[in-house]
Structures are given as C-alpha cells and as structure tokens.
PQR file with spaces between the fields and no chain letter, atoms N, CA, C, O and H, PARSE charges and radii, in Angstrom:
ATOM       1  N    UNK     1     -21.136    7.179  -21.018 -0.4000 1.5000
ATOM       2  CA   UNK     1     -20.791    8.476  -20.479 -0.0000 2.0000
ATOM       3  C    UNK     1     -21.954    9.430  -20.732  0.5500 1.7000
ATOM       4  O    UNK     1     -22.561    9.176  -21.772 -0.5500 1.4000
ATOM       5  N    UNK     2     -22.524   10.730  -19.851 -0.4000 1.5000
ATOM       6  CA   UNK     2     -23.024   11.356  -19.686 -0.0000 2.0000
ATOM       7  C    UNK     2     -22.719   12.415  -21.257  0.5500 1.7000
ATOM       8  O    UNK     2     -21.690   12.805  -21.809 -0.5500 1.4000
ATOM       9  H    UNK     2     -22.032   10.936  -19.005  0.4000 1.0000
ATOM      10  N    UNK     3     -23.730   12.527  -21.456 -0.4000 1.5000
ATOM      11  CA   UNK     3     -23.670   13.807  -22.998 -0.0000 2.0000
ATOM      12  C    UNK     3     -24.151   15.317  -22.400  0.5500 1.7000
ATOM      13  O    UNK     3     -24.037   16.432  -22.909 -0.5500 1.4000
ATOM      14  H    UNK     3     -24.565   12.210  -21.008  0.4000 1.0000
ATOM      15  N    UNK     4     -24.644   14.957  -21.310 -0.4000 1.5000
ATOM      16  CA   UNK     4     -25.317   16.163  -20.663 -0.0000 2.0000
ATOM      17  C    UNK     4     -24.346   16.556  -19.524  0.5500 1.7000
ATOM      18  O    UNK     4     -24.189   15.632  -18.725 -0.5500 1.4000
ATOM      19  H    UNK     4     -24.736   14.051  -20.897  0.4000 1.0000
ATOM      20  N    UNK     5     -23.920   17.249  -19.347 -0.4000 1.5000
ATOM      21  CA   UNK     5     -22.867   17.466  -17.400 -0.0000 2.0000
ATOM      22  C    UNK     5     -24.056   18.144  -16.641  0.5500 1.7000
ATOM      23  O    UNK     5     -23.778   18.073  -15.444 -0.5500 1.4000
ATOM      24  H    UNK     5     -24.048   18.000  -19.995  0.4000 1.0000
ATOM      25  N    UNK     6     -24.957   18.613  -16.770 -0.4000 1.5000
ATOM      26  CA   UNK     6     -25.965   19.080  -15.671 -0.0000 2.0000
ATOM      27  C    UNK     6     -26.817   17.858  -15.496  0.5500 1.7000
ATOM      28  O    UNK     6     -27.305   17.988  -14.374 -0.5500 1.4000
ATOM      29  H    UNK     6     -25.184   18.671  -17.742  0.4000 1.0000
ATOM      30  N    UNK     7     -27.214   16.829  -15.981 -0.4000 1.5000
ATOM      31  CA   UNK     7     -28.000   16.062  -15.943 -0.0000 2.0000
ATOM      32  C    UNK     7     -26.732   14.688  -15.259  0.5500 1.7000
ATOM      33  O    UNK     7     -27.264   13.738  -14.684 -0.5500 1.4000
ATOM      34  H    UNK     7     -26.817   16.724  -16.893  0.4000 1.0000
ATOM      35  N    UNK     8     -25.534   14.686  -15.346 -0.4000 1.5000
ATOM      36  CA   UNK     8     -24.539   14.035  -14.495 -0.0000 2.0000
ATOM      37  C    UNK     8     -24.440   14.644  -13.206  0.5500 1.7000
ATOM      38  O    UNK     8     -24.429   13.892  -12.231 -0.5500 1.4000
ATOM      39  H    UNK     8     -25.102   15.458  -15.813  0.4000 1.0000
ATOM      40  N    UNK     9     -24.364   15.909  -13.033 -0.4000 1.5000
ATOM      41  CA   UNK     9     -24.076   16.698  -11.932 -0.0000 2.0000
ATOM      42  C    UNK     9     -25.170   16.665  -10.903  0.5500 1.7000
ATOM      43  O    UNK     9     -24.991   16.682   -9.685 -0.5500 1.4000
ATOM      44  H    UNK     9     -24.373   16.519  -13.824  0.4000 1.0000
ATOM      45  N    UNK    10     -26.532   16.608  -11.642 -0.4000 1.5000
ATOM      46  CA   UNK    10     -27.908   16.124  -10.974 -0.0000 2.0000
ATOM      47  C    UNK    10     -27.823   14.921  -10.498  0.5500 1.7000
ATOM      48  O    UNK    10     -27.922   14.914   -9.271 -0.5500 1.4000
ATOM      49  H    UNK    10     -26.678   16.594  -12.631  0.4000 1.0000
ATOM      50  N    UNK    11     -27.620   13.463  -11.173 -0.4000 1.5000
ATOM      51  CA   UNK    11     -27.631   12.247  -11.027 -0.0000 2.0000
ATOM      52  C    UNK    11     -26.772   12.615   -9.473  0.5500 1.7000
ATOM      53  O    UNK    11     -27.466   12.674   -8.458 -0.5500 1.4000
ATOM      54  H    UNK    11     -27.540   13.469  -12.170  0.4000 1.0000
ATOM      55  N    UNK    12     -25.383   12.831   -9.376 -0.4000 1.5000
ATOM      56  CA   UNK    12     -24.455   12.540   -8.520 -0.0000 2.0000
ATOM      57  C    UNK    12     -24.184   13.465   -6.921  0.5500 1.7000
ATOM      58  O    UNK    12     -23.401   13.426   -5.971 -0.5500 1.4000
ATOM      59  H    UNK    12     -24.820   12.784  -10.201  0.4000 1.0000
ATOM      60  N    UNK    13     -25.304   14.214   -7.343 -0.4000 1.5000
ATOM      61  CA   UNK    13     -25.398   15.000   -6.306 -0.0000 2.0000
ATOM      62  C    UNK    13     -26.936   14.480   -5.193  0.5500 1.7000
ATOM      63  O    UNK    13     -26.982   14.638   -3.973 -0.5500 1.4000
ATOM      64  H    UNK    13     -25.939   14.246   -8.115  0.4000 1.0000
ATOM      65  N    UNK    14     -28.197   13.775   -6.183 -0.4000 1.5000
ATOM      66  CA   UNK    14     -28.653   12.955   -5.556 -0.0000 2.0000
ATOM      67  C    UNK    14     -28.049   11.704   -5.011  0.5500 1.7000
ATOM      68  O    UNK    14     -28.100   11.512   -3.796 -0.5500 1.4000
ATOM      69  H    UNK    14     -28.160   13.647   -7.174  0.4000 1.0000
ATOM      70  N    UNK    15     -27.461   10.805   -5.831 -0.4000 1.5000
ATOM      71  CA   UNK    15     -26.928    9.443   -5.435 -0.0000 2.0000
ATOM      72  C    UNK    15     -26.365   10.068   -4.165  0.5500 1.7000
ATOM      73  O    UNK    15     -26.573    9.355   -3.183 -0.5500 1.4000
ATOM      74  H    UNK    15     -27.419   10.962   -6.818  0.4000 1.0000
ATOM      75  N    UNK    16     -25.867   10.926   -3.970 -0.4000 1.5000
ATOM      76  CA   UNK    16     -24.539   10.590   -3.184 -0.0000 2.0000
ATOM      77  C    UNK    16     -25.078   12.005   -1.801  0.5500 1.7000
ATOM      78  O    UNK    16     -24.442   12.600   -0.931 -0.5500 1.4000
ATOM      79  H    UNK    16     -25.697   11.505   -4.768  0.4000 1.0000
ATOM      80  N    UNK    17     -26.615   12.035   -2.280 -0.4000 1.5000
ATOM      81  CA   UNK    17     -27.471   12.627   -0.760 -0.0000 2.0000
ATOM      82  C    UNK    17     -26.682   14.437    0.101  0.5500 1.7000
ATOM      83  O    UNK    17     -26.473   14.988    1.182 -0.5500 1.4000
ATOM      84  H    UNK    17     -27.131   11.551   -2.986  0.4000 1.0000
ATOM      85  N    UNK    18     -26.557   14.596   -1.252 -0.4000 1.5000
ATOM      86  CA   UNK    18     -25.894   16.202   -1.477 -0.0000 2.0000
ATOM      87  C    UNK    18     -26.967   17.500   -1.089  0.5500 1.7000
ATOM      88  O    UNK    18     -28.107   17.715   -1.501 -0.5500 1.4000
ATOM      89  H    UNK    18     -26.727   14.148   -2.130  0.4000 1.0000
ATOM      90  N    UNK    19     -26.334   18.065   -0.375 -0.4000 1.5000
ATOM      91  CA   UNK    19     -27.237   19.378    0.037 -0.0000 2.0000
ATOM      92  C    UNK    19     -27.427   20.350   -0.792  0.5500 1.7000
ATOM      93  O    UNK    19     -26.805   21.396   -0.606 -0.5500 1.4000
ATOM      94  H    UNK    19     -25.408   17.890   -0.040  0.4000 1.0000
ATOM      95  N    UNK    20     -28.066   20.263   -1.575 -0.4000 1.5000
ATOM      96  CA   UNK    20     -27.508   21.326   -2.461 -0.0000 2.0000
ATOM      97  C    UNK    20     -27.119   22.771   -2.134  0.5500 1.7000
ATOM      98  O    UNK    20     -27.820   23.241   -1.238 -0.5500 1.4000
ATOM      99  H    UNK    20     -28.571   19.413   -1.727  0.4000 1.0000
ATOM     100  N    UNK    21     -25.956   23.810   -2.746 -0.4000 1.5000
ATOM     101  CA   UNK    21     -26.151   25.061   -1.769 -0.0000 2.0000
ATOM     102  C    UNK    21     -26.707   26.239   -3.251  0.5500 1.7000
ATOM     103  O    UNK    21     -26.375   25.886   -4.383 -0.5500 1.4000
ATOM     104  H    UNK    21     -25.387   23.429   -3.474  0.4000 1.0000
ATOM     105  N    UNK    22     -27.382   27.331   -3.106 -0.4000 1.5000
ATOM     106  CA   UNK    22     -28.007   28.074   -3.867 -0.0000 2.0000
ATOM     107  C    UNK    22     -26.911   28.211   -5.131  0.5500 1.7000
ATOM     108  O    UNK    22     -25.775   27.744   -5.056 -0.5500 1.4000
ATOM     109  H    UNK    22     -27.652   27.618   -2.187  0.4000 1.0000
ATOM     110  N    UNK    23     -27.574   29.127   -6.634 -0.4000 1.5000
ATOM     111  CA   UNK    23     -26.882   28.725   -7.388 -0.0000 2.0000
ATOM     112  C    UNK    23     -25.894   30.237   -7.649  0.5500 1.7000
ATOM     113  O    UNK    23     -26.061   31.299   -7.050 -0.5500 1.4000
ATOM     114  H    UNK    23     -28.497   29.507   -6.695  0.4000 1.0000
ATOM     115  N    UNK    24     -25.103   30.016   -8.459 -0.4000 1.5000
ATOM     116  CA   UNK    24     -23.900   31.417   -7.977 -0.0000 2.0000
ATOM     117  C    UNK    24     -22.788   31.028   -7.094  0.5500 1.7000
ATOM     118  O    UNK    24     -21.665   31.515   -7.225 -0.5500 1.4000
ATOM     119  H    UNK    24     -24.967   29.153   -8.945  0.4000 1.0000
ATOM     120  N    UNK    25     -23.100   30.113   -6.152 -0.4000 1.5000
ATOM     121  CA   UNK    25     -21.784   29.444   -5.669 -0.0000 2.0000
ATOM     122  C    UNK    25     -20.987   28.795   -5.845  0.5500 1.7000
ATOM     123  O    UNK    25     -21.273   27.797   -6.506 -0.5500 1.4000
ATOM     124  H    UNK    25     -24.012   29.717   -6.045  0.4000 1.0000
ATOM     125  N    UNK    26     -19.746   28.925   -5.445 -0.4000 1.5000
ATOM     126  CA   UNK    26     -18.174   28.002   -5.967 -0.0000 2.0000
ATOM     127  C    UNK    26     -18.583   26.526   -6.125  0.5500 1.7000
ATOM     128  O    UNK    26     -18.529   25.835   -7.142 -0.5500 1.4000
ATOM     129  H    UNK    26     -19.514   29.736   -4.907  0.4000 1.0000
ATOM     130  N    UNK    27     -18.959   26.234   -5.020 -0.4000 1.5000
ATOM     131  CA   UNK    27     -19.423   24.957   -4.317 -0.0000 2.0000
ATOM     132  C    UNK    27     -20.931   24.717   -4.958  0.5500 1.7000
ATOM     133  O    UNK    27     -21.728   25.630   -5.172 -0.5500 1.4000
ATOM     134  H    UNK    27     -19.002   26.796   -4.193  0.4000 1.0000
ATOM     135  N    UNK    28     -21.210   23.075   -5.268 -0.4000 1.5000
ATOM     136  CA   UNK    28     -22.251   22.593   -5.820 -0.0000 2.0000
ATOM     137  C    UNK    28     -23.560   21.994   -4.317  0.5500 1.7000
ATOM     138  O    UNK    28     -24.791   21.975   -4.305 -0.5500 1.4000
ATOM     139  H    UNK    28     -20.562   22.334   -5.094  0.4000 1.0000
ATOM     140  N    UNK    29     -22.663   21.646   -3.396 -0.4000 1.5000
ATOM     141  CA   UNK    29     -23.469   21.668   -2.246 -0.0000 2.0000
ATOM     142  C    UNK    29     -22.003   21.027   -0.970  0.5500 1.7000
ATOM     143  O    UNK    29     -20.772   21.006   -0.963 -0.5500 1.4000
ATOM     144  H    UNK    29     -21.663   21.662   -3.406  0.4000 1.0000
ATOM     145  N    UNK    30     -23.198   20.577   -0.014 -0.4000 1.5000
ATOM     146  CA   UNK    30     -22.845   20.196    1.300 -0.0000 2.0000
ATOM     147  C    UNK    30     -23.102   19.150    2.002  0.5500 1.7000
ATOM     148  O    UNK    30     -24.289   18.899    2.212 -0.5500 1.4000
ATOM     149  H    UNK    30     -24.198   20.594   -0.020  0.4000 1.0000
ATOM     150  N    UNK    31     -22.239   18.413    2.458 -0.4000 1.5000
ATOM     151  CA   UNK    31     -22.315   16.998    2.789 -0.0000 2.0000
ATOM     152  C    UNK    31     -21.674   16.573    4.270  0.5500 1.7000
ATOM     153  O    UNK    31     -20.611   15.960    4.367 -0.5500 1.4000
ATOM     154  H    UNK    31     -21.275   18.616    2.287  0.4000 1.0000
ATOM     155  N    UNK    32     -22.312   16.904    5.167 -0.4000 1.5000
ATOM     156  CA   UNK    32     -21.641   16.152    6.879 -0.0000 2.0000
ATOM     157  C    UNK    32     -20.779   17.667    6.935  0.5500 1.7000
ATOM     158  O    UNK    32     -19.555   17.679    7.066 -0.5500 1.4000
ATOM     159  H    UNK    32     -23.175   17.402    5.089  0.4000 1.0000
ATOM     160  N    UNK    33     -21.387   18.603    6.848 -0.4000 1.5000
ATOM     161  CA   UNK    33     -20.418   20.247    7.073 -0.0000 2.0000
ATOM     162  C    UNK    33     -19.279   19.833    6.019  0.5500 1.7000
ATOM     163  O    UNK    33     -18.307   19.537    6.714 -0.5500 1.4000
ATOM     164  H    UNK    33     -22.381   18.593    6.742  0.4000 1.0000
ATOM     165  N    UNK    34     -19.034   19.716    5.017 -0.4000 1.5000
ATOM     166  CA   UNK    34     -17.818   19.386    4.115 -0.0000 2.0000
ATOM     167  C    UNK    34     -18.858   20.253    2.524  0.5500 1.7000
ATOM     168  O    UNK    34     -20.045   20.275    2.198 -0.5500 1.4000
ATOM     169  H    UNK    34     -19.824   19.957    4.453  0.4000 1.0000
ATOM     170  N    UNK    35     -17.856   20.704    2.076 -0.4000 1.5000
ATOM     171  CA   UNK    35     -18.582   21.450    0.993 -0.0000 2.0000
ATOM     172  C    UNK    35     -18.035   20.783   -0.637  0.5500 1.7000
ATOM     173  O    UNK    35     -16.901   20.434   -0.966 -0.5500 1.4000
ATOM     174  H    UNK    35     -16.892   20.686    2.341  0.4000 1.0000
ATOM     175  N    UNK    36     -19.099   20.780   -1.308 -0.4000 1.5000
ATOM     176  CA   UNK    36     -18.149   19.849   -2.315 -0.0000 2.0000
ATOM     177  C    UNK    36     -18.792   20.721   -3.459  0.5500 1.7000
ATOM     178  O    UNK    36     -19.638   21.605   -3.593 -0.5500 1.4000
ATOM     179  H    UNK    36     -20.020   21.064   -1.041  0.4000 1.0000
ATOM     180  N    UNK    37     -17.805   19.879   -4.298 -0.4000 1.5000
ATOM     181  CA   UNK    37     -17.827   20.658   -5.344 -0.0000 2.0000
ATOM     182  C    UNK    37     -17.324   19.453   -6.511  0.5500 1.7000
ATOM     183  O    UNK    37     -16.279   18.802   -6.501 -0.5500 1.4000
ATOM     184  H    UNK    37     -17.118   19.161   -4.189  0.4000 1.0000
ATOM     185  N    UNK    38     -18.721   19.400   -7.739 -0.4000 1.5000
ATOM     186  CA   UNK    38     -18.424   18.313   -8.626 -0.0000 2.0000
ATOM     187  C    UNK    38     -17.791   18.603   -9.876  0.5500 1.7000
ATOM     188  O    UNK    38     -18.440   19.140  -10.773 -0.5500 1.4000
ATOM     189  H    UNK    38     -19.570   19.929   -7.748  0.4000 1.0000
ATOM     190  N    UNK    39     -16.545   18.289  -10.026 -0.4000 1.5000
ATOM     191  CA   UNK    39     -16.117   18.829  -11.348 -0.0000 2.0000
ATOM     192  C    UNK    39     -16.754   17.789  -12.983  0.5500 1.7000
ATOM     193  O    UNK    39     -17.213   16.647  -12.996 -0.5500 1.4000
ATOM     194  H    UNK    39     -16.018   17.853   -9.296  0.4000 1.0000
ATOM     195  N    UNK    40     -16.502   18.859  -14.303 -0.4000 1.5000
ATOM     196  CA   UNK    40     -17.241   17.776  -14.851 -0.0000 2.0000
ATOM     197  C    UNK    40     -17.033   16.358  -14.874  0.5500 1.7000
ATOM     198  O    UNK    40     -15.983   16.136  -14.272 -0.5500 1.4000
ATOM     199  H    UNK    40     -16.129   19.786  -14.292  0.4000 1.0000
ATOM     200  N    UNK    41     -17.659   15.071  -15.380 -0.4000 1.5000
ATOM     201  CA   UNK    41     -17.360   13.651  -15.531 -0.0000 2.0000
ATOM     202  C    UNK    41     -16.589   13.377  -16.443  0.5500 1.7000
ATOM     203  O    UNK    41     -16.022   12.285  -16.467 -0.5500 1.4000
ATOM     204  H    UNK    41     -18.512   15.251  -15.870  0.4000 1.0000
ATOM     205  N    UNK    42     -16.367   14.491  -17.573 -0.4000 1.5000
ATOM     206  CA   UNK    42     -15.629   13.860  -19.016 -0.0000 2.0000
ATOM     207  C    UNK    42     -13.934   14.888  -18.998  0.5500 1.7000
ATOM     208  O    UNK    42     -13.347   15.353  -19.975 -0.5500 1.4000
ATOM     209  H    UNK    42     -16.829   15.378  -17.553  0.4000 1.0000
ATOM     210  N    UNK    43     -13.584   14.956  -17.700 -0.4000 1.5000
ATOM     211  CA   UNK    43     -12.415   15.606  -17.657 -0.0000 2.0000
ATOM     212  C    UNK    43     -11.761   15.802  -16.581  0.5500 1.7000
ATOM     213  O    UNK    43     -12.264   16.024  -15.479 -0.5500 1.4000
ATOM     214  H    UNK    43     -14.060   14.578  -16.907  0.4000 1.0000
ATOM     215  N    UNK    44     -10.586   15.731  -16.840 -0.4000 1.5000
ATOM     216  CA   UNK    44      -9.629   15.660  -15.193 -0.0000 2.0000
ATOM     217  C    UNK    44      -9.412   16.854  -14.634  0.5500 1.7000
ATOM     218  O    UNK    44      -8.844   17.694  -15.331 -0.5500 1.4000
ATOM     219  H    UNK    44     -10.177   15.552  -17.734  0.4000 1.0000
ATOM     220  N    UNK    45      -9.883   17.271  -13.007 -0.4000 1.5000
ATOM     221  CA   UNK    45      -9.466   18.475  -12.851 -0.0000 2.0000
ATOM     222  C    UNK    45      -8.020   19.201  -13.044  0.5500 1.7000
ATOM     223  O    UNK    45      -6.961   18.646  -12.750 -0.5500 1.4000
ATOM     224  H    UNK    45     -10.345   16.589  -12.440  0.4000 1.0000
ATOM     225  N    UNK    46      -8.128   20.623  -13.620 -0.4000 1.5000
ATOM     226  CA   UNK    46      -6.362   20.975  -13.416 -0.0000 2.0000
ATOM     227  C    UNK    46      -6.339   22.230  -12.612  0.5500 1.7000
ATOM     228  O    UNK    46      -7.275   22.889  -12.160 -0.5500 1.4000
ATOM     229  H    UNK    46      -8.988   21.073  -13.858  0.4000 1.0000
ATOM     230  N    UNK    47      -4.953   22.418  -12.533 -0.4000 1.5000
ATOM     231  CA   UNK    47      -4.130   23.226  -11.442 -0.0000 2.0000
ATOM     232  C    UNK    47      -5.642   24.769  -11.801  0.5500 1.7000
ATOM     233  O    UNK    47      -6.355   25.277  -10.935 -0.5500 1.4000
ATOM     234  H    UNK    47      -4.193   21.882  -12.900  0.4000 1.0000
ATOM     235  N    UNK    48      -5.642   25.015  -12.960 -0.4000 1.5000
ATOM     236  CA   UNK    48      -6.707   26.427  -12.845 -0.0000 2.0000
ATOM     237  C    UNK    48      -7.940   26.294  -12.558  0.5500 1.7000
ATOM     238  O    UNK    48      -8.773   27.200  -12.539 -0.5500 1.4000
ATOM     239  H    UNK    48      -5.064   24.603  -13.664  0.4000 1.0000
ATOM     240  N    UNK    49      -8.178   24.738  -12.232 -0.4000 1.5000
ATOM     241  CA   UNK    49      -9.538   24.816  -11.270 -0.0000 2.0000
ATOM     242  C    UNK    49      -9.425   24.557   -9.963  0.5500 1.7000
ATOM     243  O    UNK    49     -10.320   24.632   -9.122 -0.5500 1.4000
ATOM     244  H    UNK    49      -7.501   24.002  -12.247  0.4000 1.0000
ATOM     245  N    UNK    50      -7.965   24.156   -9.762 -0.4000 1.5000
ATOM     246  CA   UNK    50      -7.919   24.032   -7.869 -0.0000 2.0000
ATOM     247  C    UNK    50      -7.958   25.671   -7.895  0.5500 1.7000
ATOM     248  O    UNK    50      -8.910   26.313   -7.451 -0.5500 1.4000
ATOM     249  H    UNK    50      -7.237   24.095  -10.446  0.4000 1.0000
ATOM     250  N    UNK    51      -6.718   26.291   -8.512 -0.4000 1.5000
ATOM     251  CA   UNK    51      -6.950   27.240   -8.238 -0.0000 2.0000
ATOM     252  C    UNK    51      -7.724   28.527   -7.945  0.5500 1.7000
ATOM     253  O    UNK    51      -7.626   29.394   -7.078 -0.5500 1.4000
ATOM     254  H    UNK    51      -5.944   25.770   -8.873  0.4000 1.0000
ATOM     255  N    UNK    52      -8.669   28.292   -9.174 -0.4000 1.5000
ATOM     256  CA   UNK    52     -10.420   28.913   -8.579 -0.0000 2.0000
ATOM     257  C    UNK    52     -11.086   28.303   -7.631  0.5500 1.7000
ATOM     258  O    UNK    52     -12.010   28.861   -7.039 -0.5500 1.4000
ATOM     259  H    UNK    52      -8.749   27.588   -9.879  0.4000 1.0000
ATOM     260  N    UNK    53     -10.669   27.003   -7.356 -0.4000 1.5000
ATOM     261  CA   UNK    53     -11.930   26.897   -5.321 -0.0000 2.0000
ATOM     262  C    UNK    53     -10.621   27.751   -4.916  0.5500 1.7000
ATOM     263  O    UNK    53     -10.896   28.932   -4.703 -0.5500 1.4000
ATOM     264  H    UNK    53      -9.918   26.550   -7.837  0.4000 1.0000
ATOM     265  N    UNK    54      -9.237   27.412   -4.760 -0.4000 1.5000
ATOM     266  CA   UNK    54      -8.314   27.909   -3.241 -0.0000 2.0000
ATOM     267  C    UNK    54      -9.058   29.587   -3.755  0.5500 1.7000
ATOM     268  O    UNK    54      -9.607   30.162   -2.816 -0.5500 1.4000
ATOM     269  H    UNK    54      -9.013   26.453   -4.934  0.4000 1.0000
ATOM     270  N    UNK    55      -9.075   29.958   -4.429 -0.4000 1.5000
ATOM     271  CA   UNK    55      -9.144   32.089   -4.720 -0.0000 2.0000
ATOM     272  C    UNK    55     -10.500   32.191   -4.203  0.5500 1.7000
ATOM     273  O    UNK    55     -10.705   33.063   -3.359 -0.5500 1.4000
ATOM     274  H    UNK    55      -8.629   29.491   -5.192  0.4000 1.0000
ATOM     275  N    UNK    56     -11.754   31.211   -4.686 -0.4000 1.5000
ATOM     276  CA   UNK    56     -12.962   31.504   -4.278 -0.0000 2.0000
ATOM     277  C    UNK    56     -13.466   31.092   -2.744  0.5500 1.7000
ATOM     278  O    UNK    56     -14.639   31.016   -2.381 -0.5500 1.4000
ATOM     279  H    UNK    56     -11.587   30.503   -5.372  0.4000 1.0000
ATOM     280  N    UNK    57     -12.284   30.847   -1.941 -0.4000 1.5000
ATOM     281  CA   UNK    57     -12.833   29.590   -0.817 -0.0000 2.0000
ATOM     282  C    UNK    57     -13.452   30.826    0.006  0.5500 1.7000
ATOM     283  O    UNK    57     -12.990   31.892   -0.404 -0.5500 1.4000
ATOM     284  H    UNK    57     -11.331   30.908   -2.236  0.4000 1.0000
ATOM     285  N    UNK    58     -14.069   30.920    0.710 -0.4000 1.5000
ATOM     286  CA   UNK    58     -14.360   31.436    1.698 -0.0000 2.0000
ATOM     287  C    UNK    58     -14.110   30.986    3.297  0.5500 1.7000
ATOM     288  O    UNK    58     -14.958   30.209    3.736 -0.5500 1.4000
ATOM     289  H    UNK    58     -14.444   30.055    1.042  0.4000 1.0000
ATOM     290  N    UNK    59     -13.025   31.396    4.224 -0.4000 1.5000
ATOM     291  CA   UNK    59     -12.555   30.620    5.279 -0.0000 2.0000
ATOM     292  C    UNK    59     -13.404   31.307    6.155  0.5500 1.7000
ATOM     293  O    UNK    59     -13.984   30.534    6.918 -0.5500 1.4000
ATOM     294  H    UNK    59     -12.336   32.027    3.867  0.4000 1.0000
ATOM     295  N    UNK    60     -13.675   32.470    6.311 -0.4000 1.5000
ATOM     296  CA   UNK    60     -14.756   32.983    7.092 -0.0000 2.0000
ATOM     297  C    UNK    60     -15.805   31.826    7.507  0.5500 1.7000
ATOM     298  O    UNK    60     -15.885   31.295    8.615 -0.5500 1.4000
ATOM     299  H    UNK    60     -13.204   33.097    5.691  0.4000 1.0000
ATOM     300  N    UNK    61     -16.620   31.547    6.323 -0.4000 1.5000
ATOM     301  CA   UNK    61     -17.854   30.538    6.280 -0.0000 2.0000
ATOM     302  C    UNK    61     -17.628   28.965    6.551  0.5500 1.7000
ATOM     303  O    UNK    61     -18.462   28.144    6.935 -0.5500 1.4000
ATOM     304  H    UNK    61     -16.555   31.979    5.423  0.4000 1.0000
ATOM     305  N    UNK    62     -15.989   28.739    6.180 -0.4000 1.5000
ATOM     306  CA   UNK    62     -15.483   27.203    6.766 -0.0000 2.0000
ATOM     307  C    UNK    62     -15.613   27.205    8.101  0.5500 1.7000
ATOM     308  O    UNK    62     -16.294   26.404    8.741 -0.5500 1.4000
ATOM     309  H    UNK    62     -15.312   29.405    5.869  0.4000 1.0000
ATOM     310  N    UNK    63     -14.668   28.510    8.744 -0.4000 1.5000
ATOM     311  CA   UNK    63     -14.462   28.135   10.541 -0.0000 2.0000
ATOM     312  C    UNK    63     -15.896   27.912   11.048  0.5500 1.7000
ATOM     313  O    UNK    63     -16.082   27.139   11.988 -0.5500 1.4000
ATOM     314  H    UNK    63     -14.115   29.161    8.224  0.4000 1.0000
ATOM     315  N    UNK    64     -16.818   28.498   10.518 -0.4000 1.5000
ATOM     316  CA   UNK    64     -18.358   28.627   10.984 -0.0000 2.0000
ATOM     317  C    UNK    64     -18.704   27.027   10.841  0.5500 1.7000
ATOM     318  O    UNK    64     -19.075   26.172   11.645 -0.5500 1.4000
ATOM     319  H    UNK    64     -16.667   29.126    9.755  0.4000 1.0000
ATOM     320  N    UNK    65     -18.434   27.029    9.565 -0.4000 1.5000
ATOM     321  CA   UNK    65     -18.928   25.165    9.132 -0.0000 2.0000
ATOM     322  C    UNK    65     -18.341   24.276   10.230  0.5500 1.7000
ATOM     323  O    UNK    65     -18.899   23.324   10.776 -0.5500 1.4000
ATOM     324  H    UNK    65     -18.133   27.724    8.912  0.4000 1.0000
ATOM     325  N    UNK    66     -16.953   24.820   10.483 -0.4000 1.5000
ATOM     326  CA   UNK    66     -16.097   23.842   11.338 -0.0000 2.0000
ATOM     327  C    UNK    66     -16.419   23.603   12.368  0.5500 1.7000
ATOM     328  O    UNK    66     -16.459   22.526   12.962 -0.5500 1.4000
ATOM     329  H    UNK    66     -16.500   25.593   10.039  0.4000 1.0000
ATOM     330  N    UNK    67     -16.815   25.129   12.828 -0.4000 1.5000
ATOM     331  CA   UNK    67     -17.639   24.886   14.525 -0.0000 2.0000
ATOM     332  C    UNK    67     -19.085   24.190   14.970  0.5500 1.7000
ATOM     333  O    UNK    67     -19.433   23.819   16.091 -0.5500 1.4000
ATOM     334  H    UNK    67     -16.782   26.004   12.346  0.4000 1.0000
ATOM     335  N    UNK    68     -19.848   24.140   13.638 -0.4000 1.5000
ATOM     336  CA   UNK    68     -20.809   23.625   14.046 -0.0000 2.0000
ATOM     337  C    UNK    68     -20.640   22.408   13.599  0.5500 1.7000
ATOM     338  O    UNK    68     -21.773   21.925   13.588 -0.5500 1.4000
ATOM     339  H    UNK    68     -19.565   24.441   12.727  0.4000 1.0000
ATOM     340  N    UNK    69     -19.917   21.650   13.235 -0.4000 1.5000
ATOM     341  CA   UNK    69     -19.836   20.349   12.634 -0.0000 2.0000
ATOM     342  C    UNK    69     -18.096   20.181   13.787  0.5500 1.7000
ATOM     343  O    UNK    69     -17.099   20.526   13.153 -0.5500 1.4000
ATOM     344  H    UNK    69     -18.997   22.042   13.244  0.4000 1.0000
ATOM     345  N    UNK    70     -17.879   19.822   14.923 -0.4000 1.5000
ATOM     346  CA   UNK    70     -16.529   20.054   15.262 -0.0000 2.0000
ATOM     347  C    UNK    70     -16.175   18.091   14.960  0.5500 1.7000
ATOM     348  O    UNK    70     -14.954   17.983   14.838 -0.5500 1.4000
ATOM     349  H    UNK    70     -18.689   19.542   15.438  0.4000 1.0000
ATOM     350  N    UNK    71     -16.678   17.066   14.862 -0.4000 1.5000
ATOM     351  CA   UNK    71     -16.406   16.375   14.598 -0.0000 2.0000
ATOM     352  C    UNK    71     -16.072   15.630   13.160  0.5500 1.7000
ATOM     353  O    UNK    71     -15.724   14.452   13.086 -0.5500 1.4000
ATOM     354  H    UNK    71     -17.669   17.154   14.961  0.4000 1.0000
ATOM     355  N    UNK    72     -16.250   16.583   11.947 -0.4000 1.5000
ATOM     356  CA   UNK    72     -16.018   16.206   10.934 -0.0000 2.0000
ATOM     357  C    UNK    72     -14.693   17.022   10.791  0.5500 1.7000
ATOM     358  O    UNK    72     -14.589   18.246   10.870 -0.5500 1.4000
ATOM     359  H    UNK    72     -16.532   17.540   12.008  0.4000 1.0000
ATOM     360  N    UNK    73     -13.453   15.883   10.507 -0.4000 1.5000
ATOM     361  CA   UNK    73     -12.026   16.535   10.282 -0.0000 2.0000
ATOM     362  C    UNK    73     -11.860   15.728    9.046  0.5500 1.7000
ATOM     363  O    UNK    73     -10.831   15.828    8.377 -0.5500 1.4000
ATOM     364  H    UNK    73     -13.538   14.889   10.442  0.4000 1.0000
C-alpha cells in the first residue's frame, strides 16, 4: 500500500491517462468528457464525501461537458 496518497493519486491518474484539471478543484481531472475524482487508496468513500462532490458539482460546466462530448452517457 501507498504511504504517500499524492504520490498514489499521481501513479493513478497517469496509469489510467487522466487529464488533469487545475488545482483548487473538486475534481482531480477528466477522462472521455467524464470528470473524476480519486478518493484516497487507504479508505472507503462515505456519505460526507459524496456529499461534498453532489454540493460542489457544478451542472452549469457538466451540460457544457455533455454537449461537447454528446456520446459519452
């Protein structure tokens, strides 16, 4: 297991050919218009971190994502 979570969060955001998006954002990057977001490796997400993406989401910037990506559902 990872001792570091930025140096996991690095590893898995290359492997897995991640866009990264600037830093300050909810979201860790962007993948096929889909926005992701890596929670740490040494813990299961819970209800008060869904709940900070659903409070932080921005739907404004999704429909935009949605339209230019209309084939990723």
């Amino acid at each position: 297991m990872f001792r570091n979570p930025v140096e996991a969060k690095d590893l898995l955001i290359n492997a897995l050919e991640i866009q990264r998006l600037e830093n300050g954002n909810l979201f860790d990057g962007e993948k096929d218009g889909r926005l992701i977001k890596i929670m740490p490796v040494n813990r299961i997400a819970t209800r008060a971190d869904l709940s900070e993406l659903i409070t932080g989401f921005d739907y404004k910037a999704f429909g935009h994502r949605q339209a230019q990506n209309p084939g990723n559902r």
